[in-house]
PDB file of N, H, CA, C and O in Angstrom:
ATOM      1  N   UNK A   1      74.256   0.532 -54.474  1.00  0.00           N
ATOM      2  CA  UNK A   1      73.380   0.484 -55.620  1.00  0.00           C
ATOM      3  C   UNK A   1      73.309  -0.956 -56.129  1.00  0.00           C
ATOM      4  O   UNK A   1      74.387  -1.546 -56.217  1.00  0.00           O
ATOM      5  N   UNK A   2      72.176  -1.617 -56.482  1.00  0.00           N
ATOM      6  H   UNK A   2      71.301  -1.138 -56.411  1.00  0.00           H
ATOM      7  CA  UNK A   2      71.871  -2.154 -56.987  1.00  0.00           C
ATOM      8  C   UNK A   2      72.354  -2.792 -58.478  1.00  0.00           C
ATOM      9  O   UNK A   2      71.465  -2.373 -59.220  1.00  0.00           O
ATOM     10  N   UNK A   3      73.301  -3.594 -59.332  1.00  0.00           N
ATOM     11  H   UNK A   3      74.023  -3.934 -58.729  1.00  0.00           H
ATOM     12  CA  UNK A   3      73.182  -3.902 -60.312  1.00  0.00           C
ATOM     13  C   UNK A   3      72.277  -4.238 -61.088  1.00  0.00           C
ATOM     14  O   UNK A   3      71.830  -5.258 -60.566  1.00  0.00           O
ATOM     15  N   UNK A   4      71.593  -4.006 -62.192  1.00  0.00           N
ATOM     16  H   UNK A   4      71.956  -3.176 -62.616  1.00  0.00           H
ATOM     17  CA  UNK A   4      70.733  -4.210 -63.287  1.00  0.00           C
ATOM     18  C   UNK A   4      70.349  -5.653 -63.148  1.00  0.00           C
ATOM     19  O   UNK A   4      69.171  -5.913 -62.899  1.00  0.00           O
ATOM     20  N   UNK A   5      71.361  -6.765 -63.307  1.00  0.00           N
ATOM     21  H   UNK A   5      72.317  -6.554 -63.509  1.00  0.00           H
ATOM     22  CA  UNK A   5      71.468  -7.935 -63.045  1.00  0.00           C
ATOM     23  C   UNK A   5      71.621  -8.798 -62.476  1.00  0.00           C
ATOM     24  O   UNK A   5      71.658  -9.984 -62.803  1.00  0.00           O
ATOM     25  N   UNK A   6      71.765  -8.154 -61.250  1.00  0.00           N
ATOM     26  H   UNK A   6      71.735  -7.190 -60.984  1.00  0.00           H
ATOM     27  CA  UNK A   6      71.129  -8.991 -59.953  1.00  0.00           C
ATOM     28  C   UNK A   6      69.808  -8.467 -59.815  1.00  0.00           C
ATOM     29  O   UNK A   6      69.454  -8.703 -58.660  1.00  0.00           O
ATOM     30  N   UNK A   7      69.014  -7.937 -60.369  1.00  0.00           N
ATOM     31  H   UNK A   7      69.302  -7.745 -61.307  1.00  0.00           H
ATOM     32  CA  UNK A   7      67.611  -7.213 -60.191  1.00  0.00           C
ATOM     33  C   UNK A   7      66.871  -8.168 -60.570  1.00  0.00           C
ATOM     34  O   UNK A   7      67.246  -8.595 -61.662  1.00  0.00           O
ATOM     35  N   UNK A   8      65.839  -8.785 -60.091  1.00  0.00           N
ATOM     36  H   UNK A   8      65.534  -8.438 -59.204  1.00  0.00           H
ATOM     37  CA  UNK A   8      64.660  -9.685 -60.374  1.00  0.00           C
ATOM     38  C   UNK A   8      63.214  -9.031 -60.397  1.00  0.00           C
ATOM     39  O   UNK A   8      62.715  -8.595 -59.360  1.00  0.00           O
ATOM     40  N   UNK A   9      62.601  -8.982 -61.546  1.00  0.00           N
ATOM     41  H   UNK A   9      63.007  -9.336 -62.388  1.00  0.00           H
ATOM     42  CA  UNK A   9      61.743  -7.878 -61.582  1.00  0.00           C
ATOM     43  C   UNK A   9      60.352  -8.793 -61.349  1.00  0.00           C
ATOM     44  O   UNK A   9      59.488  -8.089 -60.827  1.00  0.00           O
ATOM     45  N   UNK A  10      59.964  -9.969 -61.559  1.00  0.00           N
ATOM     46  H   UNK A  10      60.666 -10.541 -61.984  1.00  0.00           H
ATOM     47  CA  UNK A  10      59.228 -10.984 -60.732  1.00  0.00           C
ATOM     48  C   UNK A  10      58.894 -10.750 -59.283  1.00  0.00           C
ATOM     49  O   UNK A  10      57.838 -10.515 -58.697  1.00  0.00           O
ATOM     50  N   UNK A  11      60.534 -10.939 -58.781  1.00  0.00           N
ATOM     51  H   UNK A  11      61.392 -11.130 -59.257  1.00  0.00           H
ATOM     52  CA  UNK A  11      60.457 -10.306 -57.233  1.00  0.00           C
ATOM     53  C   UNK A  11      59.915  -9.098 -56.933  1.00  0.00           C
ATOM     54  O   UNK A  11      58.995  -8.899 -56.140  1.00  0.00           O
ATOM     55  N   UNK A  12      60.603  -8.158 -57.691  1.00  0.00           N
ATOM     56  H   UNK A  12      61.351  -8.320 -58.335  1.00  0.00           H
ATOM     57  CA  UNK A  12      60.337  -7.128 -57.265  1.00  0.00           C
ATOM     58  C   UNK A  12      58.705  -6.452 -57.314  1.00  0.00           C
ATOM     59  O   UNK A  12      58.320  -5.429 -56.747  1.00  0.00           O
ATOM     60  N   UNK A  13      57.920  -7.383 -58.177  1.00  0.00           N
ATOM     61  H   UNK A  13      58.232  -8.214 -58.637  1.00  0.00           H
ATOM     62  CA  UNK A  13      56.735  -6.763 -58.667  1.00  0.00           C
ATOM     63  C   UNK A  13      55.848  -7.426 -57.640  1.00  0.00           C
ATOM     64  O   UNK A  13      54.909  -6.742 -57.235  1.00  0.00           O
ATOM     65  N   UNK A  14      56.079  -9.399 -56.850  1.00  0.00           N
ATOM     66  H   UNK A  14      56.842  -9.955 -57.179  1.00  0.00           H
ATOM     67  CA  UNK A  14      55.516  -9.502 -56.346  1.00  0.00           C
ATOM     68  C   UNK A  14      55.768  -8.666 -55.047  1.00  0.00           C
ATOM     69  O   UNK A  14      54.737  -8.633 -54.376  1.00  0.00           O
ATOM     70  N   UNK A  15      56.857  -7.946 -54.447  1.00  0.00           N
ATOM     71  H   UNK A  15      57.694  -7.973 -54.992  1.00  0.00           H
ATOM     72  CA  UNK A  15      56.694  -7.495 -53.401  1.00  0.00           C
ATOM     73  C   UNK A  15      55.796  -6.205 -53.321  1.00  0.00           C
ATOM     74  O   UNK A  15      55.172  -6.056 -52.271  1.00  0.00           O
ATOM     75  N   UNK A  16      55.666  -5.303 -54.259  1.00  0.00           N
ATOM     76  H   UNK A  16      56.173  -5.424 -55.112  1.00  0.00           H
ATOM     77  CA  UNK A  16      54.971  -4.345 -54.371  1.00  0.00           C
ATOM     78  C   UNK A  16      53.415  -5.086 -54.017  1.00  0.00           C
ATOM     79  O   UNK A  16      52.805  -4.835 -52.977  1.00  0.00           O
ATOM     80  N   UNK A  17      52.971  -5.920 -54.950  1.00  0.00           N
ATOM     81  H   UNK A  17      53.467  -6.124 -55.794  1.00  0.00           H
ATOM     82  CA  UNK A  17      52.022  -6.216 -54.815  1.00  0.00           C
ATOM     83  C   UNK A  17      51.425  -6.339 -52.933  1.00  0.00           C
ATOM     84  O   UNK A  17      50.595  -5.680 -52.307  1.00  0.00           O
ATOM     85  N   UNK A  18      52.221  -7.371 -52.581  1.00  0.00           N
ATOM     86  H   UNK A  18      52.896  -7.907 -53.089  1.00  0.00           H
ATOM     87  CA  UNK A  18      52.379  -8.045 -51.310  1.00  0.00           C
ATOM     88  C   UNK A  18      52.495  -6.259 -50.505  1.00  0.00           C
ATOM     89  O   UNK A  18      52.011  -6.085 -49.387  1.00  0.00           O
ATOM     90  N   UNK A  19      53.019  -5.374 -51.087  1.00  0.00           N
ATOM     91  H   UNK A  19      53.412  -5.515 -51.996  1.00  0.00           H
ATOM     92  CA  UNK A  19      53.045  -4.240 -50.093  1.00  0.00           C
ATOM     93  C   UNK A  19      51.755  -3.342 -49.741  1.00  0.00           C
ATOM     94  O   UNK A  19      51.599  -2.716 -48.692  1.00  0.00           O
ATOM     95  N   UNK A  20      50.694  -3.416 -51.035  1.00  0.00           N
ATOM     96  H   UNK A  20      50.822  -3.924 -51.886  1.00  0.00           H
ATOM     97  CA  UNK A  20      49.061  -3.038 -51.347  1.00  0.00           C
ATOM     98  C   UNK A  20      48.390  -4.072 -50.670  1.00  0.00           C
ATOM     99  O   UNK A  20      47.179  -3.876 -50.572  1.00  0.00           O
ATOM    100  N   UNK A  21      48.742  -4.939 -50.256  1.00  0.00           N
ATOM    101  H   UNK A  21      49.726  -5.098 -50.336  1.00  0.00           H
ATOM    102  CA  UNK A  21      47.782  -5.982 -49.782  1.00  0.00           C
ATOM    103  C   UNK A  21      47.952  -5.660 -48.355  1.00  0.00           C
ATOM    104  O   UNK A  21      47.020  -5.647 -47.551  1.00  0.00           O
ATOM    105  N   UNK A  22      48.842  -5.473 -48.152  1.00  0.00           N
ATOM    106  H   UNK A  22      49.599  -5.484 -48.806  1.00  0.00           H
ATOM    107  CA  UNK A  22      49.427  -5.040 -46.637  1.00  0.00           C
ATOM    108  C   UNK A  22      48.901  -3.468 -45.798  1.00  0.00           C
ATOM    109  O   UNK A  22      48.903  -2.969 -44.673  1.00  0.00           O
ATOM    110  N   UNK A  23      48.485  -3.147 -47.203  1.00  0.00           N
ATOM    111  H   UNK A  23      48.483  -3.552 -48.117  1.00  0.00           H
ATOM    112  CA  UNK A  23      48.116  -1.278 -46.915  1.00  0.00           C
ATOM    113  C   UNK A  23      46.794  -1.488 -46.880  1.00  0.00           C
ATOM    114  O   UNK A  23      46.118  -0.701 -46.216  1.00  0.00           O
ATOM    115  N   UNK A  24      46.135  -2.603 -47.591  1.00  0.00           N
ATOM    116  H   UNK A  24      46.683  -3.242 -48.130  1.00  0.00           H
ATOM    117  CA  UNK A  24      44.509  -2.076 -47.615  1.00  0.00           C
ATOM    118  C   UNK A  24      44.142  -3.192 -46.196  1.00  0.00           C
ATOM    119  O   UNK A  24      43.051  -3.051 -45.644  1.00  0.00           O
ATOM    120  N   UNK A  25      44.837  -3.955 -45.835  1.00  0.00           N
ATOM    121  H   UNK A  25      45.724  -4.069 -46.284  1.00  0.00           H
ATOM    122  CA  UNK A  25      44.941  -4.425 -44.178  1.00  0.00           C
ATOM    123  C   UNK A  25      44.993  -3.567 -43.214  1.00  0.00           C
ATOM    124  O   UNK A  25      44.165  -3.793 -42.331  1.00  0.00           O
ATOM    125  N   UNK A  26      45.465  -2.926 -43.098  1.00  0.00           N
ATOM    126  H   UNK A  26      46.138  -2.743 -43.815  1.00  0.00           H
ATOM    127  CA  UNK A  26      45.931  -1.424 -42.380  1.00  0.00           C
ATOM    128  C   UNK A  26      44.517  -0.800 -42.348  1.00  0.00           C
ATOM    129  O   UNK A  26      43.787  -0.478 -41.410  1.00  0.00           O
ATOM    130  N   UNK A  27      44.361  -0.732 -43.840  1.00  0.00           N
ATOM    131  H   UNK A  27      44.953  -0.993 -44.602  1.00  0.00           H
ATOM    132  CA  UNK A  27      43.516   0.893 -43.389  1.00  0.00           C
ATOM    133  C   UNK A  27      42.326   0.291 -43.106  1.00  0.00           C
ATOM    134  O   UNK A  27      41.481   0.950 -42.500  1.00  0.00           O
ATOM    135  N   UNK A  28      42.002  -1.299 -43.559  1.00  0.00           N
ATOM    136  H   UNK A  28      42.688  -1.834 -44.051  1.00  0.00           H
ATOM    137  CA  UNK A  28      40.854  -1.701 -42.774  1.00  0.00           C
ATOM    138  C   UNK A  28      40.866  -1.670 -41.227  1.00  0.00           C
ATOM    139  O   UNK A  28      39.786  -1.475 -40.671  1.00  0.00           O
ATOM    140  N   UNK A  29      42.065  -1.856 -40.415  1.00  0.00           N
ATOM    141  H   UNK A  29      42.943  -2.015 -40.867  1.00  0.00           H
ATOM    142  CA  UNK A  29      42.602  -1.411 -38.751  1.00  0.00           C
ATOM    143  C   UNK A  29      41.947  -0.071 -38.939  1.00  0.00           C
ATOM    144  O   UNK A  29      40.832   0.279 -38.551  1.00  0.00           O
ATOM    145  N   UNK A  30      42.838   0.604 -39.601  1.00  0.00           N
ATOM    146  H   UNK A  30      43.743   0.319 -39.916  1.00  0.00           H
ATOM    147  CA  UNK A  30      42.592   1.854 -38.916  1.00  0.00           C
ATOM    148  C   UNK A  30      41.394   2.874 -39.122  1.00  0.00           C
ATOM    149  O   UNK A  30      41.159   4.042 -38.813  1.00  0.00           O
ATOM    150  N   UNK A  31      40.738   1.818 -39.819  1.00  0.00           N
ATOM    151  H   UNK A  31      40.929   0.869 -40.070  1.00  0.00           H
ATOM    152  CA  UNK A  31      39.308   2.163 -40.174  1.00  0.00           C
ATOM    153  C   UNK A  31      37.929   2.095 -38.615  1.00  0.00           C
ATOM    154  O   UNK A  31      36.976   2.697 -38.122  1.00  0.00           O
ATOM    155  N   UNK A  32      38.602   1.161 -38.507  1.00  0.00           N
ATOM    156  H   UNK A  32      39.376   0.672 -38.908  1.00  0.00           H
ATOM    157  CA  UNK A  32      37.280   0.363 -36.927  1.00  0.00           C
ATOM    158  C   UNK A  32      38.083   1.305 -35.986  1.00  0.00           C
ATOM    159  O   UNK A  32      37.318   2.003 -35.321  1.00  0.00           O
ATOM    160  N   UNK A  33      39.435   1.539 -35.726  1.00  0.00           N
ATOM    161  H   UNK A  33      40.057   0.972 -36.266  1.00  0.00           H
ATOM    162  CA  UNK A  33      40.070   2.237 -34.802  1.00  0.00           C
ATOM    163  C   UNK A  33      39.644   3.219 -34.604  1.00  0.00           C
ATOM    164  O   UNK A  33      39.580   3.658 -33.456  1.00  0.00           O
ATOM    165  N   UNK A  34      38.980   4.248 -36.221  1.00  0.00           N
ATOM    166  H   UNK A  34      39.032   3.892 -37.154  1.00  0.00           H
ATOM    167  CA  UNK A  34      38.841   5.927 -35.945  1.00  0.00           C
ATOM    168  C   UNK A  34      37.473   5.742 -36.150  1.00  0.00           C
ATOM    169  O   UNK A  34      36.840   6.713 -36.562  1.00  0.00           O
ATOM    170  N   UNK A  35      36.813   4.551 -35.919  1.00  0.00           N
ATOM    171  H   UNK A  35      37.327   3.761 -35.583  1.00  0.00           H
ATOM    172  CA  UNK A  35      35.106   4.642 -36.378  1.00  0.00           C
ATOM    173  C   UNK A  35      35.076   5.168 -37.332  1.00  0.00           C
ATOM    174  O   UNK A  35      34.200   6.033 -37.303  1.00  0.00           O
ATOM    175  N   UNK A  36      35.728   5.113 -38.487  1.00  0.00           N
ATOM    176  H   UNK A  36      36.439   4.410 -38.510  1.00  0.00           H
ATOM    177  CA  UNK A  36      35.415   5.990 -39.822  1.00  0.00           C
ATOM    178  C   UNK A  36      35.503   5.254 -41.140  1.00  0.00           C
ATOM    179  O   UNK A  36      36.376   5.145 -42.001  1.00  0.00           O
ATOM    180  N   UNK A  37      33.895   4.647 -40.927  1.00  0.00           N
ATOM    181  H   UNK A  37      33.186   4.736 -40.228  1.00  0.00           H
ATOM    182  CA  UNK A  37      33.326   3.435 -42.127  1.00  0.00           C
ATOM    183  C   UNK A  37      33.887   3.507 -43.706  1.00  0.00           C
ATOM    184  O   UNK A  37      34.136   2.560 -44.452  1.00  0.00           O
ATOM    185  N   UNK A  38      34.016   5.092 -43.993  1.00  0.00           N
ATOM    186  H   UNK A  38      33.813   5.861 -43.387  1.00  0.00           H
ATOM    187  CA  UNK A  38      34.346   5.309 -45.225  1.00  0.00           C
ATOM    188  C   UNK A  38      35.534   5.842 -45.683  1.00  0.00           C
ATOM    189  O   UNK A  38      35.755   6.451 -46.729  1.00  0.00           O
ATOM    190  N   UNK A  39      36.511   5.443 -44.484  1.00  0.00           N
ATOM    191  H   UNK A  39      36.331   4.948 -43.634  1.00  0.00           H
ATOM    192  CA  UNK A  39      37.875   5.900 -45.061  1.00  0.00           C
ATOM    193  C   UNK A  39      38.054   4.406 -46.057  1.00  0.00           C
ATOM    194  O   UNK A  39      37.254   3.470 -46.054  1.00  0.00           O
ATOM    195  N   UNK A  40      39.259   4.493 -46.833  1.00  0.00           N
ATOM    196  H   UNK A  40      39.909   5.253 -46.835  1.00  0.00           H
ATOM    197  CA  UNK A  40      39.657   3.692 -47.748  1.00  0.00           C
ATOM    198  C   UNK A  40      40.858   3.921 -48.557  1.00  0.00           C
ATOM    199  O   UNK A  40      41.515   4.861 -48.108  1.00  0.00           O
ATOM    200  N   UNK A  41      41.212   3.540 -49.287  1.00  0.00           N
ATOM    201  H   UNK A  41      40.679   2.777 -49.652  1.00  0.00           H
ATOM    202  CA  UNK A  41      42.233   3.667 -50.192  1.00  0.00           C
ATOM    203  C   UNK A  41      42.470   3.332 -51.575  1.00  0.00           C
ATOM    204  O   UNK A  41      42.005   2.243 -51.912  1.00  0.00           O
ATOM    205  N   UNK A  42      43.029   3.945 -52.391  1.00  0.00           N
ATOM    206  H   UNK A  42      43.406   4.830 -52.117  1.00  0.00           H
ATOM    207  CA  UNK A  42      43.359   3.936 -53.861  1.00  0.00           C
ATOM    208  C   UNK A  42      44.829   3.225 -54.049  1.00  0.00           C
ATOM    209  O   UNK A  42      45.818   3.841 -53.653  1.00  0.00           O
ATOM    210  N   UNK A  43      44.975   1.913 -54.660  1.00  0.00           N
ATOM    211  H   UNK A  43      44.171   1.413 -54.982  1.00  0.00           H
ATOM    212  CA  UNK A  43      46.320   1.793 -54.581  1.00  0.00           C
ATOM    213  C   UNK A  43      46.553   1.589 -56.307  1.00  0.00           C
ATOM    214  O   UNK A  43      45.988   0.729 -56.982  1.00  0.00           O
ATOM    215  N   UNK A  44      47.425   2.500 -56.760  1.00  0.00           N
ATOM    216  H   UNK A  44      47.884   3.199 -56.212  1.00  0.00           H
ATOM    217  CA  UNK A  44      47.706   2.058 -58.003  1.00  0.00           C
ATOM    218  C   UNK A  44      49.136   1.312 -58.428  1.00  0.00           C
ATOM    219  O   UNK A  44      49.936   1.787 -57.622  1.00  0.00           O
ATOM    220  N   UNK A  45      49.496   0.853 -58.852  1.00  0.00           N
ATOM    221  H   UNK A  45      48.847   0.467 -59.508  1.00  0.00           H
ATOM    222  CA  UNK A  45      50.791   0.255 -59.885  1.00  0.00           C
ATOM    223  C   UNK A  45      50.818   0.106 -61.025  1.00  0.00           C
ATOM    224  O   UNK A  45      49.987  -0.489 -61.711  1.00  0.00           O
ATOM    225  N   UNK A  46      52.335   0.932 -61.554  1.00  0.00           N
ATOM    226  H   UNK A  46      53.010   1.416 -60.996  1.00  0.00           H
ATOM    227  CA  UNK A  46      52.622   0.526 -62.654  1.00  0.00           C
ATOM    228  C   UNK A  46      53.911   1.114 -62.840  1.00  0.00           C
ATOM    229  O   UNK A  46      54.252   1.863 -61.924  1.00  0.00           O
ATOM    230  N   UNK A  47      54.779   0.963 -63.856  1.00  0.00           N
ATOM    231  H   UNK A  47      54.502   0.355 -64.600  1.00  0.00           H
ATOM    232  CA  UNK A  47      55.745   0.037 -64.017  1.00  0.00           C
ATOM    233  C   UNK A  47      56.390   1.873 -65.096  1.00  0.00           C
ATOM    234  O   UNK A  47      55.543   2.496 -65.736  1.00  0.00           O
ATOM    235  N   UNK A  48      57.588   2.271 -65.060  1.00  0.00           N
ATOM    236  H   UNK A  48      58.276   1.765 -64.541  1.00  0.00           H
ATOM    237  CA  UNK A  48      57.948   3.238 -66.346  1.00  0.00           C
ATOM    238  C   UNK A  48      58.978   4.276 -65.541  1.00  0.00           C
ATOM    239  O   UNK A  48      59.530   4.093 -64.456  1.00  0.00           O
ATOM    240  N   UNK A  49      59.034   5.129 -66.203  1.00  0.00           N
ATOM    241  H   UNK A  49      58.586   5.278 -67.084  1.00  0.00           H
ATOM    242  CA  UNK A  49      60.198   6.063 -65.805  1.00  0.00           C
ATOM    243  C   UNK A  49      59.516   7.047 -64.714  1.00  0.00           C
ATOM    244  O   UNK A  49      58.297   7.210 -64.666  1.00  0.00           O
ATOM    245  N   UNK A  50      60.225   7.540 -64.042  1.00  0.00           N
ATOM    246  H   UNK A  50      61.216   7.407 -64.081  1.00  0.00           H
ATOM    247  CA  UNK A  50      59.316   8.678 -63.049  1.00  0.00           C
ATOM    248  C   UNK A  50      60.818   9.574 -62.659  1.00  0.00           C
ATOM    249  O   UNK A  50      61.991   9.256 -62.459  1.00  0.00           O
ATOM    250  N   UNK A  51      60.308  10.402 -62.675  1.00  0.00           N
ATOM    251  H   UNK A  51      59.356  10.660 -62.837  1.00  0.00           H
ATOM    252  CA  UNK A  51      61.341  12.035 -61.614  1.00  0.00           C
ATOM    253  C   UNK A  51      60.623  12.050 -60.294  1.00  0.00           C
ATOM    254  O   UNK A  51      59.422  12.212 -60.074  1.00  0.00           O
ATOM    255  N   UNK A  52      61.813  11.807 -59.305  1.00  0.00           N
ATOM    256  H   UNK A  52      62.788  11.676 -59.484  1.00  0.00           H
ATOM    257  CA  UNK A  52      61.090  12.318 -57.816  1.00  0.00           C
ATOM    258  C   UNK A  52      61.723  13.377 -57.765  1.00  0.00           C
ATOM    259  O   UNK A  52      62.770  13.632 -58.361  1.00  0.00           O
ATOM    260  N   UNK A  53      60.908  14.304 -56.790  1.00  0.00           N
ATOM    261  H   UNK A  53      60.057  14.097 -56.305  1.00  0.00           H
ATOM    262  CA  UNK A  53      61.552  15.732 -55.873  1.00  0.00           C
ATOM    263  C   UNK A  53      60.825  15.346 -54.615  1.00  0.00           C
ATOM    264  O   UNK A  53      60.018  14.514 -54.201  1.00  0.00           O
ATOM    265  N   UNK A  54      61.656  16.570 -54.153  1.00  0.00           N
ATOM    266  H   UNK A  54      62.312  17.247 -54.490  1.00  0.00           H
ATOM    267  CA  UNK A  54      61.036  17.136 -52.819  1.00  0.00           C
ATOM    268  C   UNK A  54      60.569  18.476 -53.175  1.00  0.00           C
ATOM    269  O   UNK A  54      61.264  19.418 -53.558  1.00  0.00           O
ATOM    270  N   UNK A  55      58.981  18.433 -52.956  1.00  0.00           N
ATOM    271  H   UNK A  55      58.416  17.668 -52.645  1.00  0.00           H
ATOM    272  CA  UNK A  55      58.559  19.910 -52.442  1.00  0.00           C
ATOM    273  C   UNK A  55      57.993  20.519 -51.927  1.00  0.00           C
ATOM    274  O   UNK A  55      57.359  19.635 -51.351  1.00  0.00           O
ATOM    275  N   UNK A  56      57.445  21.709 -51.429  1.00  0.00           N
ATOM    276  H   UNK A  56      57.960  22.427 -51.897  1.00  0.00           H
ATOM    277  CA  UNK A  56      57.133  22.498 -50.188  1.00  0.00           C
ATOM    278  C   UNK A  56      58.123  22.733 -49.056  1.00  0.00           C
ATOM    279  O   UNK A  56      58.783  21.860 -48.493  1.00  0.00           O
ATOM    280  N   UNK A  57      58.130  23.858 -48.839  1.00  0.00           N
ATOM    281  H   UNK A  57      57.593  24.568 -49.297  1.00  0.00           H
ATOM    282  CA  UNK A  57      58.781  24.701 -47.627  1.00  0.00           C
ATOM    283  C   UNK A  57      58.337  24.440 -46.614  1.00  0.00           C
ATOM    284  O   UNK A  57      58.868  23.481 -46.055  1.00  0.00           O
ATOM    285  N   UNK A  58      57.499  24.941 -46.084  1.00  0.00           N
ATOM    286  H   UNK A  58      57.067  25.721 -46.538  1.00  0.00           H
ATOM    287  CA  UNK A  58      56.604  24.470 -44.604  1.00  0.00           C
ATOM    288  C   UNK A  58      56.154  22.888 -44.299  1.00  0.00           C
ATOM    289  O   UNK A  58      56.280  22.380 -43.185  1.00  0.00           O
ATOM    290  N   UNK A  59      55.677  22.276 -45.319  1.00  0.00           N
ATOM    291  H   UNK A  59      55.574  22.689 -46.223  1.00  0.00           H
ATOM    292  CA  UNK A  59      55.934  20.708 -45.128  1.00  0.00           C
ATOM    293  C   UNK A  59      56.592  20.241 -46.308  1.00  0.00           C
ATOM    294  O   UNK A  59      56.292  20.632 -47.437  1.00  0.00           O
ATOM    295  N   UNK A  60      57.420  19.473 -46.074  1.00  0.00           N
ATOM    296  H   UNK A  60      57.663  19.156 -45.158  1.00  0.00           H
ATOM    297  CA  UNK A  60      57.952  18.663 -46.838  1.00  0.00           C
ATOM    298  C   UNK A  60      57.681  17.635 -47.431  1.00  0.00           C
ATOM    299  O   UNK A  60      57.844  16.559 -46.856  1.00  0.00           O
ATOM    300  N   UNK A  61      57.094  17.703 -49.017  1.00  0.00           N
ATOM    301  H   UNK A  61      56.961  18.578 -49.484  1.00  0.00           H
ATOM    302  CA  UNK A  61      56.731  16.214 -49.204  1.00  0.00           C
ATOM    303  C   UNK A  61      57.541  15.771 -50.568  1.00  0.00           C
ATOM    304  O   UNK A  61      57.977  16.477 -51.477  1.00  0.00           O
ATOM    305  N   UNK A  62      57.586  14.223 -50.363  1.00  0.00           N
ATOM    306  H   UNK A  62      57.232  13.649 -49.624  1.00  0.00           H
ATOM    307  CA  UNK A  62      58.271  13.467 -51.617  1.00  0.00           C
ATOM    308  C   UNK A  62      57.058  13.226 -52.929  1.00  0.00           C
ATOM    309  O   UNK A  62      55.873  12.969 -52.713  1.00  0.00           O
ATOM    310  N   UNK A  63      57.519  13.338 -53.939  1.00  0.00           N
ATOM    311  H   UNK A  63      58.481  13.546 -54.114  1.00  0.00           H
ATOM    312  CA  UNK A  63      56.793  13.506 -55.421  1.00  0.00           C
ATOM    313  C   UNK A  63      57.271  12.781 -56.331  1.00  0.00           C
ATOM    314  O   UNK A  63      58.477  12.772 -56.574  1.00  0.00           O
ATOM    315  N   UNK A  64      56.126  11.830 -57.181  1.00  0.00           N
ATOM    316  H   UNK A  64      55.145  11.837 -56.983  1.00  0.00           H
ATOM    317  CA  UNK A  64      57.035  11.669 -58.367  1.00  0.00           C
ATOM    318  C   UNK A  64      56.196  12.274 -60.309  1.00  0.00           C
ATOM    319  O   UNK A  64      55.096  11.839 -60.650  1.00  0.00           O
ATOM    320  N   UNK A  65      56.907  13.121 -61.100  1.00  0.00           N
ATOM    321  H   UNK A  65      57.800  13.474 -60.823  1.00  0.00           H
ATOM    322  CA  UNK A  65      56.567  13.425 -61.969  1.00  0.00           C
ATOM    323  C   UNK A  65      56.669  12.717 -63.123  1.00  0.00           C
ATOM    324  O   UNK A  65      57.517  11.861 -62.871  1.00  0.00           O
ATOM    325  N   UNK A  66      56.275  12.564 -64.316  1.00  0.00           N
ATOM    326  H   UNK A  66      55.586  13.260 -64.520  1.00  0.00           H
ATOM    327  CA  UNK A  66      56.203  11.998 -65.388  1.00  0.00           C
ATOM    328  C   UNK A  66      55.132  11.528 -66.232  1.00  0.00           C
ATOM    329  O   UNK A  66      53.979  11.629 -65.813  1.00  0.00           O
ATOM    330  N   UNK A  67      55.374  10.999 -67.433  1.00  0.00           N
ATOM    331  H   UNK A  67      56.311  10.917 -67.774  1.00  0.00           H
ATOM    332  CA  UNK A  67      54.345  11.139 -67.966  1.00  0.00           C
ATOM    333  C   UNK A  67      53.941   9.662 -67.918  1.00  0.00           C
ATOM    334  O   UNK A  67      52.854   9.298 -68.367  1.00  0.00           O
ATOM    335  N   UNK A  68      54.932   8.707 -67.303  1.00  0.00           N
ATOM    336  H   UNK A  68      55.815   9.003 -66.939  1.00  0.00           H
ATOM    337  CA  UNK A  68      53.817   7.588 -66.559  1.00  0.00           C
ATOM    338  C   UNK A  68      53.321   7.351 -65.155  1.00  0.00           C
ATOM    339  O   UNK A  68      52.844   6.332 -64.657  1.00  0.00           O
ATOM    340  N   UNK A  69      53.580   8.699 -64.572  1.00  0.00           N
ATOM    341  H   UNK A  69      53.968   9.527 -64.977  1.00  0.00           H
ATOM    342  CA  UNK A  69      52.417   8.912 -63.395  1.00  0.00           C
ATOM    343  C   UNK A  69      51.297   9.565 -63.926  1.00  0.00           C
ATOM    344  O   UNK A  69      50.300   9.419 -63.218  1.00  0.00           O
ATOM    345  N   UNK A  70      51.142  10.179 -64.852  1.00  0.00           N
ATOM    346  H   UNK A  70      51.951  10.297 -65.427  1.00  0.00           H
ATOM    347  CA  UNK A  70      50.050  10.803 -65.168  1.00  0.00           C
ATOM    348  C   UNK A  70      49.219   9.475 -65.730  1.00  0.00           C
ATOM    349  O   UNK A  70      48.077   9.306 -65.302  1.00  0.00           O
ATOM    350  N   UNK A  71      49.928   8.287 -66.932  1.00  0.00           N
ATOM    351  H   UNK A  71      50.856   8.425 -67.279  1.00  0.00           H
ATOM    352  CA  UNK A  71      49.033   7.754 -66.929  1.00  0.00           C
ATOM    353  C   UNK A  71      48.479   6.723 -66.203  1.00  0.00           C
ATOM    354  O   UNK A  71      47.458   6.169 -66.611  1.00  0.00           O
ATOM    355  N   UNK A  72      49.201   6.286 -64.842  1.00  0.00           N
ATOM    356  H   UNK A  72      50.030   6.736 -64.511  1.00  0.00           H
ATOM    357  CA  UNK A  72      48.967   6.069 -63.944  1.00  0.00           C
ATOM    358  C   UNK A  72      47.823   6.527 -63.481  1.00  0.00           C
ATOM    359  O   UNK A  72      46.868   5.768 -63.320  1.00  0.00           O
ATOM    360  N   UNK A  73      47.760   7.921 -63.185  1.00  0.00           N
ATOM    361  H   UNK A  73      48.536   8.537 -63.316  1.00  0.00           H
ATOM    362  CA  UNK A  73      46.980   8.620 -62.446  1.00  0.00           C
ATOM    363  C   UNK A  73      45.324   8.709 -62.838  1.00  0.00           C
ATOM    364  O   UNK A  73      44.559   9.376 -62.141  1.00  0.00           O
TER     365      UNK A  73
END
């Protein structure tokens, strides 16, 4: 785990960033790859408390709840 204070939140915000820039690269690839002009992507950020789970039985997916994903969302 991580200490509080070795945490650099500068860093940490430009890497997120740097990680959306990296995704909408991608899906421009994998856009010409599947011939499919109008795929695209939504990337949001922001910054607050969140609850993850896991849920579904038959597939498994990761989630996060709260009321700053909603205003995220």
């Amino acid at each position: 785990m991580i200490n509080a204070k070795e945490r650099s939140p500068a860093q940490e915000a430009y890497n997120v960033i740097r990680m959306a820039f990296e995704m909408i690269e991608i899906i421009k690839e994998v856009r010409e790859i599947v011939n499919f002009p109008t795929l695209n992507m939504r990337i949001g950020i922001h910054t607050g408390t969140v609850i993850g789970g896991i849920t579904g039985t038959d597939i498994v997916r990761y989630d996060l709840y709260g009321t700053d994903v909603m205003i995220a969302n």
